[in-house]
C-alpha positions, -999 to +999 in steps of 0.1 A: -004-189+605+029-193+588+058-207+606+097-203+604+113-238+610+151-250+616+169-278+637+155-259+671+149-229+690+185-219+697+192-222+656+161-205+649+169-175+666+205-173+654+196-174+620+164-149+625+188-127+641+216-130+616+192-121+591+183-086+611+218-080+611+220-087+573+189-062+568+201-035+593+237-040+575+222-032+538+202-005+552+230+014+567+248+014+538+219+023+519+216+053+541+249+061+541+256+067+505+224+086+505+241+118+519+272+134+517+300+116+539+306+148+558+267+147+566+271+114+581+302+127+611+316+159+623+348+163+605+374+183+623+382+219+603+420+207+586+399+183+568+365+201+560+387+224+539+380+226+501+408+212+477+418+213+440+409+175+432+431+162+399+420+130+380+423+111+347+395+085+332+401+059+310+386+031+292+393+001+311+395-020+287+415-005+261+435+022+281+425+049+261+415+082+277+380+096+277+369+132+269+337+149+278+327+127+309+311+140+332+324+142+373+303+155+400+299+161+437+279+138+450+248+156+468+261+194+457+260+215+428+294+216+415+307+194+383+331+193+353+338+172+324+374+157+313+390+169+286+406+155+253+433+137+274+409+124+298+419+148+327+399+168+348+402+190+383+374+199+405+367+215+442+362+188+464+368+180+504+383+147+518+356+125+522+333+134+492+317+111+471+325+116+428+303+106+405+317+096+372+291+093+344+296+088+303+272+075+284+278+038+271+296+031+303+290+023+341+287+051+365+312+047+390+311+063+429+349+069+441+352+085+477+378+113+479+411+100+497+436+126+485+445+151+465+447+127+429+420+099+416+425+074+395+391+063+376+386+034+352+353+030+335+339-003+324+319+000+288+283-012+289+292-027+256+312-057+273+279-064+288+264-062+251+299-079+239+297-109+261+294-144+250+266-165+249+271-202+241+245-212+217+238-244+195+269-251+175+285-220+180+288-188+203+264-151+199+274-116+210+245-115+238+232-084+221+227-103+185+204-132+207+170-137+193+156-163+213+151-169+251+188-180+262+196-175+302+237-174+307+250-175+346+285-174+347+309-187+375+307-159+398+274-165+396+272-202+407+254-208+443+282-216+467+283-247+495+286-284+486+267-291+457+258-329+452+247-319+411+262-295+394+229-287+380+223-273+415+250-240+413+218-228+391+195-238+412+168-202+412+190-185+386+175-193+357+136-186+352+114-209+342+143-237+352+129-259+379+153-280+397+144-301+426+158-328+450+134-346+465+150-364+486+173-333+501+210-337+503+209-374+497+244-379+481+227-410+459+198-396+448+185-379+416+183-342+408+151-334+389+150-306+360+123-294+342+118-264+322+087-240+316+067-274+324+055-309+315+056-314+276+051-357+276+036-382+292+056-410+283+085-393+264+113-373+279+104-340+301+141-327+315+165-308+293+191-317+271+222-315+284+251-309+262+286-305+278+315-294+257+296-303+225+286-337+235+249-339+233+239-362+262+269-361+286+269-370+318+274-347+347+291-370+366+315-355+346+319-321+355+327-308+388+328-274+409+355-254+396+355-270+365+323-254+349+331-217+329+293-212+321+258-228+320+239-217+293+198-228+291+180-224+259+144-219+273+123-214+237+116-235+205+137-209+185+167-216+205+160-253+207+156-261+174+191-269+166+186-300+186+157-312+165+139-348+185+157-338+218+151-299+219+109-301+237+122-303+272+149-272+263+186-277+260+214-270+291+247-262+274+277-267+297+313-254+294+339-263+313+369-238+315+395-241+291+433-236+297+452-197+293+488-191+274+508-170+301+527-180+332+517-217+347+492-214+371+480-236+398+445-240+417+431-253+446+396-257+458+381-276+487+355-271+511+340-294+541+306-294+553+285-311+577+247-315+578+223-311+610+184-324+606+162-294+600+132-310+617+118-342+625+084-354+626+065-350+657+058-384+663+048-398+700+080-403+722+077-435+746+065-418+776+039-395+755+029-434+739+028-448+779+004-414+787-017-418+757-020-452+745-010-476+770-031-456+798-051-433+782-066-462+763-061-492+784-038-512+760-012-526+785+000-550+760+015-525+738+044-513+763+075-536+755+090-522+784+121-500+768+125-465+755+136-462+720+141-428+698+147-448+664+148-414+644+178-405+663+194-438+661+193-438+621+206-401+617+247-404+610+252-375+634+288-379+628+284-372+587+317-350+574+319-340+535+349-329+521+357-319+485+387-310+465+400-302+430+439-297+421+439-279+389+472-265+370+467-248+336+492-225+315+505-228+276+521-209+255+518-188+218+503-219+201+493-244+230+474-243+265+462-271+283+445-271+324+441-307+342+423-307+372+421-342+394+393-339+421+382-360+449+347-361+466+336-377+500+300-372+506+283-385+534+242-387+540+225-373+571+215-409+569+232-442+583+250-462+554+244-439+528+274-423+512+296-423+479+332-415+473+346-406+443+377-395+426+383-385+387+399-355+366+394-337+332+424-327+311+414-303+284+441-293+259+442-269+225+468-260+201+471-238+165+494-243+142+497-241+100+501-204+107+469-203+131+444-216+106+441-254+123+431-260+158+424-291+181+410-289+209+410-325+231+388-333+262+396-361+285+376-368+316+371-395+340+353-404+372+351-434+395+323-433+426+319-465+450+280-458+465+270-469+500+228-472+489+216-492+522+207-464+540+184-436+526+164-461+498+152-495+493+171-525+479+142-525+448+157-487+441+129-468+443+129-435+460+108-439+493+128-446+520+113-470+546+139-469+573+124-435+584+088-448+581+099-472+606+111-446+626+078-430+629+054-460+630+077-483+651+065-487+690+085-463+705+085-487+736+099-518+714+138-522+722+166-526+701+174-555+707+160-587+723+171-602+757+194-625+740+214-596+721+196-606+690+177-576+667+137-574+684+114-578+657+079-565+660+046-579+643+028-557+633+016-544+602+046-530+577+072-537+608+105-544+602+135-532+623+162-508+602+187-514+627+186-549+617+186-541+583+216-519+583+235-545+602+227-573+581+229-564+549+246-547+520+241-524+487+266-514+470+276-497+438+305-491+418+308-468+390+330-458+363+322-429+338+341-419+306+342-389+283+366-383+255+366-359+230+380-339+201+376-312+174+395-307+149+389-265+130+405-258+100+399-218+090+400-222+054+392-183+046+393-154+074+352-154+070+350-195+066+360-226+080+353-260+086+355-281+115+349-321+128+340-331+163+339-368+181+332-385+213+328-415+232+309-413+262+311-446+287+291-455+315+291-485+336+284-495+372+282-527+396+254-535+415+258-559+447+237-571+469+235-592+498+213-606+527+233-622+556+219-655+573+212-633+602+185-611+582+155-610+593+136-624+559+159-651+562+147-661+589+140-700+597+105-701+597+108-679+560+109-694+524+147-688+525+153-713+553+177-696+577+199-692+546+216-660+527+205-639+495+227-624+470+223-601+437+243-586+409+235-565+382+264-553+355+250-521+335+269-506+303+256-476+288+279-460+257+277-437+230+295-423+200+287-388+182+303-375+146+300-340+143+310-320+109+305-280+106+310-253+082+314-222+095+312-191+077+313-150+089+312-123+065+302-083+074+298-065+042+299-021+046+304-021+079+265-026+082+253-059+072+267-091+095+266-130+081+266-161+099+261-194+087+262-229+096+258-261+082+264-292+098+258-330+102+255-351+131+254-389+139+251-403+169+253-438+180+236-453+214+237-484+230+229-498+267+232-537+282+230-553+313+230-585+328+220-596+367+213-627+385+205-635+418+208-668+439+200-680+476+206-712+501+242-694+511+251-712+545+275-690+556+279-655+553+320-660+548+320-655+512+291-627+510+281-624+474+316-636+460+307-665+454+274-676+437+275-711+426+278-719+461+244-708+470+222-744+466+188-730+455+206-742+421+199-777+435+171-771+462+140-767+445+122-760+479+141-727+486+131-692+461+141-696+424+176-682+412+177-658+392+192-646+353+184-622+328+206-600+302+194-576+275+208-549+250+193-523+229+203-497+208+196-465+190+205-444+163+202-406+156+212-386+123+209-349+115+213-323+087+210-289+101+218-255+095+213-216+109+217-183+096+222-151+117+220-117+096+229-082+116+223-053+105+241-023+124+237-041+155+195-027+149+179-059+137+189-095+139+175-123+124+182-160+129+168-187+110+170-225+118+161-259+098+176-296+109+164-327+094+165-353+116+162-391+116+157-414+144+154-453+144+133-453+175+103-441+151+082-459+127+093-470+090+066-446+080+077-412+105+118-424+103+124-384+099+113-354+104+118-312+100+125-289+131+124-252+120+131-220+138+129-179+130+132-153+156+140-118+150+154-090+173+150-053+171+177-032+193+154-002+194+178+020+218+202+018+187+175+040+165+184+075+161+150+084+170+160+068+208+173+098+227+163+086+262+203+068+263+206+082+302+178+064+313+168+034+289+206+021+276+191-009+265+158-017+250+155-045+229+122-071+214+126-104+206+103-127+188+106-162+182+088-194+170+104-226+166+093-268+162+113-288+178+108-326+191+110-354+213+123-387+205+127-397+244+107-429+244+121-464+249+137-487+219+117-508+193+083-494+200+071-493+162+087-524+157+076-562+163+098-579+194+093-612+206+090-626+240+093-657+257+060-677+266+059-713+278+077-749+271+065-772+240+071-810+246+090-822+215+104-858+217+107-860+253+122-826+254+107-795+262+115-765+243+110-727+253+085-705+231+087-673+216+057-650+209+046-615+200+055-597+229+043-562+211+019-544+187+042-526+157+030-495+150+048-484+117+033-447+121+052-438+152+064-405+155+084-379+177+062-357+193+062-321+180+063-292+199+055-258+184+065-228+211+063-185+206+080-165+225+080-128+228+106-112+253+125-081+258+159-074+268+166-040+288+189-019+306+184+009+327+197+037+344+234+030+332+228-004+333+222+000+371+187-023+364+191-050+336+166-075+326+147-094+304+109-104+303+094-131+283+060-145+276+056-183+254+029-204+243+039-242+237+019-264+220+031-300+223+007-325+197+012-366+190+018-376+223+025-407+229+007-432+249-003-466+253-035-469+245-061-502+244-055-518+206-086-537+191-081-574+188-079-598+173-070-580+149-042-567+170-019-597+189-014-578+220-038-557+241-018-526+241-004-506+217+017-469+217+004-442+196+004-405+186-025-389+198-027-363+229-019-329+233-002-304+259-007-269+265+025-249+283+018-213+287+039-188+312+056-156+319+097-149+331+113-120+349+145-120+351+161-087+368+197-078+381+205-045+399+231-026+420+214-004+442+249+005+454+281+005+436+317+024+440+350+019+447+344-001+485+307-011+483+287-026+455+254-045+464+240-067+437+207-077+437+190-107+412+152-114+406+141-142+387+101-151+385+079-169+367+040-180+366+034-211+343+002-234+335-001-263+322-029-283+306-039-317+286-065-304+255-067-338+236-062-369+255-084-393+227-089-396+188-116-415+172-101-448+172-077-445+203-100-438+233-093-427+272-115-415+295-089-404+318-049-409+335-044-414+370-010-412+391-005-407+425-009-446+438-014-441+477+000-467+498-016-495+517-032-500+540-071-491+530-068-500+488-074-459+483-064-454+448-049-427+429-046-393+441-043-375+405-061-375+376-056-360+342-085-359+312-091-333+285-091-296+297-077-306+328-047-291+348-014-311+350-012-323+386-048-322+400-061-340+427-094-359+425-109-375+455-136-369+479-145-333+495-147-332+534-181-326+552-170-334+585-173-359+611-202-378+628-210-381+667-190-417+665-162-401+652-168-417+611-159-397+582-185-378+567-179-364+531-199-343+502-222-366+477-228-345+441-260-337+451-245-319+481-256-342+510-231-361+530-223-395+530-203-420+550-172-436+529-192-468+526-218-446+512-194-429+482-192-438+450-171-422+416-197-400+409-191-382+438-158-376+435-145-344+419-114-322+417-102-307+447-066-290+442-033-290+425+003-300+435+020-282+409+035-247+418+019-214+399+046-193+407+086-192+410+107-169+425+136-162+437+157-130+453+199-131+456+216-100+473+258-102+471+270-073+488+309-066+485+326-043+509+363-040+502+376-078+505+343-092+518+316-105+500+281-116+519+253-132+497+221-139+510+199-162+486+159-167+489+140-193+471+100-204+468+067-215+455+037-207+452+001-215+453-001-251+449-011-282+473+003-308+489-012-342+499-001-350+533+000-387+532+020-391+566-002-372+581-033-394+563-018-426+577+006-419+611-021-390+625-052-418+630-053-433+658-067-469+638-024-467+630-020-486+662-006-503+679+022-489+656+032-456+667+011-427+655+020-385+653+011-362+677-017-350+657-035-381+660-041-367+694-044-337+684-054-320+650-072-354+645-086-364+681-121-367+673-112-393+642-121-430+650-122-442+612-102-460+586-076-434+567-097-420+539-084-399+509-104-365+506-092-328+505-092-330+551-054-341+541-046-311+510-026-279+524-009-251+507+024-257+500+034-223+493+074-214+507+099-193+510+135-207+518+163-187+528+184-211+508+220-198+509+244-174+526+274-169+518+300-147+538+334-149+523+368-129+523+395-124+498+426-123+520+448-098+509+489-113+501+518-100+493+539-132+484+555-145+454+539-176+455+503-172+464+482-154+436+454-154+457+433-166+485+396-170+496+380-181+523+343-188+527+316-202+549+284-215+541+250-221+555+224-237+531+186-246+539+191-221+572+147-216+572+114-221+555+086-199+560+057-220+553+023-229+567+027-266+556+027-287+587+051-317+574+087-318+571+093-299+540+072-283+513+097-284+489+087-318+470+087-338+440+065-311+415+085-321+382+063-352+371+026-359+367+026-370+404+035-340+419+025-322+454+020-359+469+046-360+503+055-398+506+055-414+542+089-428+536+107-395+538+145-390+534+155-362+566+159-327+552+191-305+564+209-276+569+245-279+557+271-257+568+305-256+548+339-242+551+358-234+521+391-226+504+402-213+473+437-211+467+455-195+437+493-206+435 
C-alpha cells in the first residue's frame, strides 16, 4: 500500500490536515462563485433592493474606452453592452456578481459594492504580445515556431533555493531537474531535457546567461533572474550548433528602469528538519535481537549510541539576502544588487557562505541609435565539504553509512577520552573524522560583459558582444596526527596528511550581429540575422600532497615541512599540473517571415567549427525550419468565444554535440619509465593515445509537432507537443586493433540514440475577479529512450554496463545497455525464492531454479528500469485580496529502483555491524550472502507535495515603503510513495539511474520565512 511520510506522526498530521483545509478552502470558493452572492446569505430588505448600476470599461493598457462589450448578471437574465464611450448602466443589487466579456480580452468578475464600477480589461494580445527570449534575439510569443517554454518571475518556486535552476524545478515539461543528494548546499543540481542523447558527450542543457553561452550560475541569484527561457526542440536549438543536443536554458537577469530611484530588499531564513531516517536497529532492539536472540555476547560494547542523530546539525539556520537599487534616466538606467548567502546542511560540517553582486548598466545616445549595455558580476563562496561527501569528491556519503552499519552498542568514545574505533568490516568512526580533519574550499567566480548596438537604419542594425568568464577555486585538505589512518601502527606513522589542489577555468566569447526588421503592406513581416561567434576556453590546475607532519600546529600551511620528502619509508608525496584548451567558431544566421500574424516561418543554418574534432570533421552544418499556422486568425475561424487561440507548429532541426574531453583525435604523449643514460636516469615519453583524425560532433536530428491554444477567453491556455530525436555518431571508446594501433583503446563515431516523448503543458483560472483568482498549472510528459546501433563493422561491443554495486560480495553491474535496449535497464538474476536453509534460490533460462553458486550469464536477463516514464506536475496559486497561497505537487512515474541499502544493511550475514529492521523482518527467513536479483527492485513511482507557499502583500500607506511582502514556506512537506527507503526521488538523469546508494545524504523539509521589501 502506499504510504505518506514526513519527520513523524505529529508533522504528518499537520500537514495532512493543512492540506484538507487547502482543499475545503478551494472548494468553498468554488462553490461560492457558483451562485449568486444573495443565494449564498439572507440579505436584509434595504439591500436586496434593485439599483441603477453605472460603469465605464477601458483598455487597460492603453486607456482607451471600449464599445460594444458585453456586462451581465451573474446567474440572471439581464445584460447590456457599453457604448461608443465605454459606458454602460444596468439593474443590479448590492452584492451581485458582473460579468464583463469582449472578445480579444479577459473576462473579468467584479462584485457590486455601490452604485458606480470601475472595469479595466486586460487584452488577450499581451499574452500573444509577450516576449520570448530566443537565440540571439527576442520573438513575440505568438510568432514562435519551435518548442520554447518561458516562466517568468512570478512564476519562480518560492523558499531557499540552493540552484537557481531549481525556481523551475516542474515548470517546464520535459525539463528534468534533480538533486540527488537533497538540500546539500555543496552538491550538484542535475538537468536533463526530453532524455539521454550521449554516452560519453554532454547530456544537460546549454546554459546561456545574458548572452554568454556557458555562464555559470553561480552567478545569478534569486531576485536577480527576469525570465528562464528553455529551448526544448532541434529547431529552436539549432542556433547553438555543437552545444544545442542536450537543449539550450537562456537566462535573463533583470535590467535597470528610467523613473524615480528605487530600492529592494529580499531575504528569507529557513531551517531544515530530517524527513525520515532509516529504520535501522536501535541498541536495545540490537541487545533483544542479536546479542540474545542469537547468542553473540561479544558484540555488546556496553554503551548506547544513536550515531544518525549525533551527525544531523540540528542547529542548521540559512539566511539569504540581496540589496538591490536601480533607477536612470531619459538615456541611462543602471540596477546593482550585492547579495549574501549562508547555507547550512542538515549535515555536520557541511556548509558554504558566500557573498557577490551584479551591476548591470545601459545607456543611448547619438540620438538613440547606439546602445551599451555592460554586465558586471561577481561571487566569492568559502565551502565547508567534510561533512555530507568524501575527501575523494565523489557523491556517496559514508558518514551516514556509518550511521547505519555502526554497532549501535559501540561508544563514542573510548575510556581514555580518545575516539573508539571498531574493526569491523568498512568501520570507521565519523565523529572522529569530523574532529580530525578538514576540507575546505574557496571559490571565486567572474563574469563581465558588454554589447555594444548601433541602429544604422530604423529596420537594421548592427551590434558586437564580449565576455570574460573566470572561475577559480582552492582546495585544502588535511589529516591531523590524531586521525585515525594516521594512526601508529598505519603507513603514515602517527604523522599528518595534507593536500592542495588550485583549479582555473576561463573563457572569452566575440560575438558580432546584424540585425535587420522590415514589414512591407502591413502584411508581410522580416527578420533576419546574421552573426559570428568565437569563443575561446581554457582550464588548469595544479595539486600536491605531502605527509610525515609532526605536529598539527601549522595544518596544511606549511608543506615542505612534512618529511616524506626525505623519509622514503612513509607514503610518496605528491605533484601534478595540467592545462588544456579549446576553441569554438561559428557563422550562423535565421530568418523569421510573418505573414498577417497567420503563418510564420523561421529558418536557421550555423556553420560551426570546433578544435576538439578531427582534422578531417574540424566543421560542420546545423540547420533548422519550423513553420507555424495561427489558424484562429483565418476568417473561416468563427468559434473566437470559445477557441481564442489555436495554433500548429512544426519543426525539424540538426543540431550537435561537441561536449567530449580535449585532444581526443589528436596524438598526446605520456610519461612511461626512466632510461639510464651516463649514470643518469632520464624520464620517458610515449603514446599515451590513439589519434583518430575522423572524429566528429555527434548529430542530432529532432521533429517536433506541437500546438499552442487558448480557450474559453484564455481561461485554459496550453500547448501540446510530440518529437522524435534521433541522435547518430556517438561516441565511445571502443577496443582498436593492434599493432597496428599503439594503444588498446581508441574513441569513435559509431552508436545511435533514440528520444521519443509527448508534453502537456496547461494553465487555467478556474476562478478569477476582482478579490479571488485561482491559477492552476499542469505540466506532463511521457518519454522513452532507446540505444538502436551500439556496433559497426570494424568497431564491435556486445554490450555497456553501469551501475557498479559496492563490496562486499564482487556483484557486478546493475545496468546494462545493448542494441534495442532501454536506457536504464536492470539485468541480473530473477527471484525464485528461498530454500529450507534459508539460501537464495533464483530462475535458470530453462526455468528451474538454482542456488547462486549454480548461476551463470546465461541466466541472467532484464528485469526492470530506473528511469521514470512519466512526469508530472500540478501548481494551484490562489489570490484572495492581499493573500496569495500556492500549493505545488511534483512526481514520477513507473520506473524502479534498486534498493541497495536494503540489499546490504537488511541481511542478517551484515553482522556484527548493525543491520535494518528488515533484516528481522521483511528478510527473516534470509541466511545467505547479499545477492543482486529483482527480490531488491521496487516501484519508485511518487508524488511530492513539494511547495507551499502562503504569503501576504501588506497594505502601506507611507512615503517611503513602495511595498511589502511577507511569506512563509514549507518545501518537501510529504511523499506518497510505496518505496520503502528514504526517498524515491533519485539520481534518474545518467545511464545509472534508479540505483539508491547506501551512503545516503538525509533528505528534508525546509521551512522559510521571507521578506520582500520595496523602498
Amino acid at each position: 500500500m502506499p504510504n505518506i511520510y514526513s519527520l513523524n506522526r505529529c508533522r504528518t498530521g499537520f500537514v495532512r490536515g493543512s492540506m484538507l483545509c487547502f482543499a475545503l478552502l478551494a472548494c468553498h470558493y468554488g462553490h461560492a462563485e457558483s451562485r449568486p452572492y444573495r443565494d449564498a446569505a439572507e440579505i436584509t430588505a434595504s439591500m436586496a433592493q434593485q439599483q441603477t448600476i453605472t460603469g465605464t470599461v477601458q483598455n487597460a493598457t492603453t486607456g482607451d474606452p471600449l464599445s460594444g462589450v458585453t456586462v451581465n448578471v451573474k446567474g440572471e437574465d439581464v445584460a447590456t453592452q457599453t457604448d461608443g464611450a465605454g459606458n454602460f448602466e444596468i439593474a443590479a443589487e448590492i452584492g451581485d456578481v458582473l460579468q464583463i466579456r469582449f472578445i480579444g480580452f479577459s473576462t473579468q468578475e467584479i462584485t457590486v459594492r455601490g452604485t458606480t464600477v470601475q472595469v479595466r480589461l486586460t487584452s488577450d494580445e499581451e499574452i500573444l504580445d509577450e516576449v520570448v527570449v530566443v537565440g540571439y534575439g527576442t520573438q513575440r510569443r505568438k510568432e514562435i515556431t519551435s518548442a520554447v517554454a518561458s516562466v517568468k518571475e512570478e512564476d519562480f518556486n518560492r523558499g531557499g533555493m540552493r540552484n537557481p535552476m531549481e525556481l523551475v524545478q516542474g515548470k517546464v515539461a520535459g525539463l528534468n531537474i534533480t538533486r540527488a543528494q537533497g538540500s546539500n548546499p555543496n552538491s550538484a543540481t542535475n538537468i536533463q531535457l526530453r532524455g539521454m542523447a550521449s554516452m560519453k558527450g554532454t547530456n544537460s542543457p546549454l546554459i546561456v546567461i545574458d548572452g554568454i553561452p556557458g555562464g555559470n550560475l553561480d552567478l545569478v541569484k534569486q531576485g536577480d533572474i527576469e525570465s528562464i527561457d528553455v529551448l526544448k526542440d532541434g529547431s529552436a536549438a539549432a542556433i547553438y550548433g555543437t552545444r544545442g543536443n542536450g537543449g539550450v536554458i537562456l537566462v535573463t537577469t533583470k535590467k535597470g528602469k528610467a523613473g524615480t530611484p528605487q530600492f529592494e530588499y529580499l531575504t528569507y531564513g529557513q531551517t531544515e528538519v530530517v524527513n525520515r531516517r532509516p529504520s535501522m536497529l536501535n541498541a536495545t532492539q540490537f541487545r533483544e535481537k542479536v546479542v540474545d536472540g542469537l547468542n553473540r555476547p561479544s558484540y555488546d560494547l556496553g554503551s548506547d549510541t544513536d550515531l544518525y542523530n549525533e551527525l544531523i546539525n540540528k542547529n542548521n539556520f540559512s539566511h539569504f539576502h540581496n540589496f538591490i537599487a536601480s533607477g536612470g534616466g531619459e538615456n541611462s538606467t543602471y540596477r546593482a544588487s550585492f547579495n549574501y548567502e549562508q547555507a547550512q546542511g542538515i549535515a555536520k560540517s557541511n556548509s558554504k557562505d558566500q557573498f557577490g553582486g551584479r551591476i548591470n548598466f545601459n545607456q543611448t545616445g547619438l540620438n538613440d541609435r547606439l546602445t551599451l549595455s555592460a554586465n558586471i558580476a561577481a561571487n566569492f563562496s568559502k565551502a565547508d565539504l567534510l561533512g555530507g561527501r568524501k575527501d575523494d569528491d565523489s557523491e556517496n556519503v559514508p558518514d551516514f553509512e556509518q550511521a547505519v552499519q555502526r554497532n549501535p552498542t559501540a561508544p563514542i568514545y573510548g575510556e581514555d577520552g580518545s575516539f573508539y574505533q571498531t574493526q569491523e568490516f568498512n568501520n570507521y568512526n565519523p565523529m572522529s573524522r569530523l574532529a580530525h580533519r578538514l576540507n575546505d574550499r574557496n571559490q571565486q567566480t567572474f563574469s563581465g560583459d558588454a554589447r555594444l548596438k548601433y541602429q544604422i537604419l530604423e529596420e537594421l542594425s548592427v551590434s558586437a558582444f564580449g565576455s570574460y568568464v573566470r572561475d577559480n577555486w582552492n582546495d585544502r585538505q588535511y589529516r591531523s596526527t590524531e586521525d585515525w589512518d594516521q594512526r601508529l601502527n598505519s603507513d603514515y606513522q602517527g604523522m599528518a596528511y595534507a593536500y592542495k589542489r588550485n583549479e582555473l577555468n576561463w573563457t572569452k566569447t566575440f560575438e558580432s550581429t546584424i540585425d535587420y526588421n522590415k514589414t512591407f503592406n502591413d502584411l508581410h513581416t522580416i527578420t533576419g540575422l546574421l552573426g559570428y561567434s568565437y569563443q575561446y576556453a581554457t582550464a588548469e590546475w595544479f595539486d600536491m600532497s605531502n605527509n610525515g607532519f609532526t605536529t598539527d600546529g601549522f595544518l596544511d600551511w606549511n608543506f615542505g615541512s612534512g618529511t616524506a620528502l626525505t623519509n622514503d619509508q612513509l607514503p610518496r608525496p605528491t605533484m601534478g599540473s595540467f592545462k588544456e584548451d579549446n576553441t569554438l567558431i561559428a557563422f550562423f544566421g535565421r530568418v523569421n517571415y510573418n505573414y498577417a500574424d497567420k503563418y510564420f516561418i523561421t529558418a536557421i543554418l550555423r556553420r560551426e567549427g570546433s578544435s576538439r574534432f578531427g582534422v578531417n570533421n574540424k566543421w560542420g552544418n546545423f540547420p533548422a525550419v519550423s513553420a507555424g499556422w495561427n489558424i484562429s486568425n483565418e476568417e473561416f475561424f468563427t468559434n473566437k468565444e470559445v477557441v481564442n487561440d489555436l495554433k500548429l507548429r512544426v519543426g525539424y532541426g540538426v543540431t550537435g554535440n561537441q561536449g567530449i574531453p580535449n585532444y581526443l583525435s589528436l596524438i598526446t604523449l605520456g610519461t612511461g619509465g626512466v632510461y639510464p643514460q651516463g649514470g643518469v636516469y632520464y624520464q620517458t615519453y610515449g603514446l599515451s593515445r590513439n589519434p583518430n583524425p575522423d572524429l566528429r560532433w555527434e548529430q542530432k536530428a529532432e521533429t517536433n509537432i506541437g500546438v499552442d491554444f487558448g480557450l474559453f477567453n484564455n481561461r485554459l491556455t496550453g500547448a501540446l507537443d510530440v518529437y522524435h530525436r534521433k541522435t547518430s555518431d556517438l561516441l565511445y571508446e571502443y577496443r582498436a586493433q593492434q599493432p597496428s594501433y599503439g594503444q588498446s583503446t581508441i574513441w569513435y563515431n559509431v552508436g545511435e540514440v533514440v528520444n521519443k516523448g509527448i508534453e502537456l503543458q496547461l494553465s487555467g483560472s478556474p476562478i478569477r475577479n476582482d478579490n479571488v483568482h485561482w491559477q492552476i498549472d499542469f505540466t506532463g510528459n511521457y518519454q522513452q529512450n532507446e540505444l538502436t546501433k551500439l556496433s559497426s563493422d570494424v568497431f564491435q561491443s556486445d554490450y555497456l554496463e553501469f551501475g557498479g554495486l559496492p563490496s562486499p560480495g564482487n556483484l557486478g553491474s546493475a545496468i546494462r545497455l545493448e542494441e534495442g535496449g532501454e536506457i536504464g535497464s536492470f539485468y541480473g538474476k530473477r527471484f525464485a525464492g528461498y530454500d529450507d536453509a534459508g539460501k537464495w534460490l533464483f530462475y535458470k533460462a530453462d526455468g528451474s531454479t538454482a542456488h547462486a553458486g549454480d548461476m551463470n550469464n546465461d541466466d541472467l536477463t532484464y528485469i526492470g528500469n530506473g528511469v521514470p516514464k512519466f512526469q508530472a506536475s500540478l501548481g494551484n496559486r490562489v489570490s484572495y485580496k492581499g493573500f496569495d497561497l500556492t500549493v505545488f505537487l511534483r512526481g514520477k512515474f513507473k520506473y524502479d529502483i534498486l534498493n541497495t541499502a536494503d540489499m546490504f544493511f537488511g541481511n542478517k550475514k551484515w553482522l556484527p555491524n548493525n543491520v535494518l529492521e528488515s533484516a528481522f523482518g521483511k528478510h527473516d527467513q534470509l541466511d545467505d550472502d547479499p545477492q543482486y536479483s529483482d527480490y531488491y527492485l521496487e516501484n519508485g513511482s511518487f508524488v511530492k507535495i513539494d511547495n507551499v507557499t502562503l504569503g501576504y502583500n501588506v497594505s502601506l500607506k507611507s512615503e517611503h515603503v513602495r511595498n511589502l511582502y511577507v511569506y512563509l514556506t514549507a518545501r518537501n512537506l510529504a511523499t506518497i510513495t510505496s518505496y520503502s527507503g528514504l526517498d524515491p526521488e533519485l539520481q534518474d538523469t545518467g545511464f545509472d539511474a534508479g540505483i539508491d546508494s547506501r551512503g545516503f545524504y538525509p533528505r528534508t523539509q525546509s521551512w522559510s520565512f521571507g521578506v520582500n521589501i520595496g523602498f
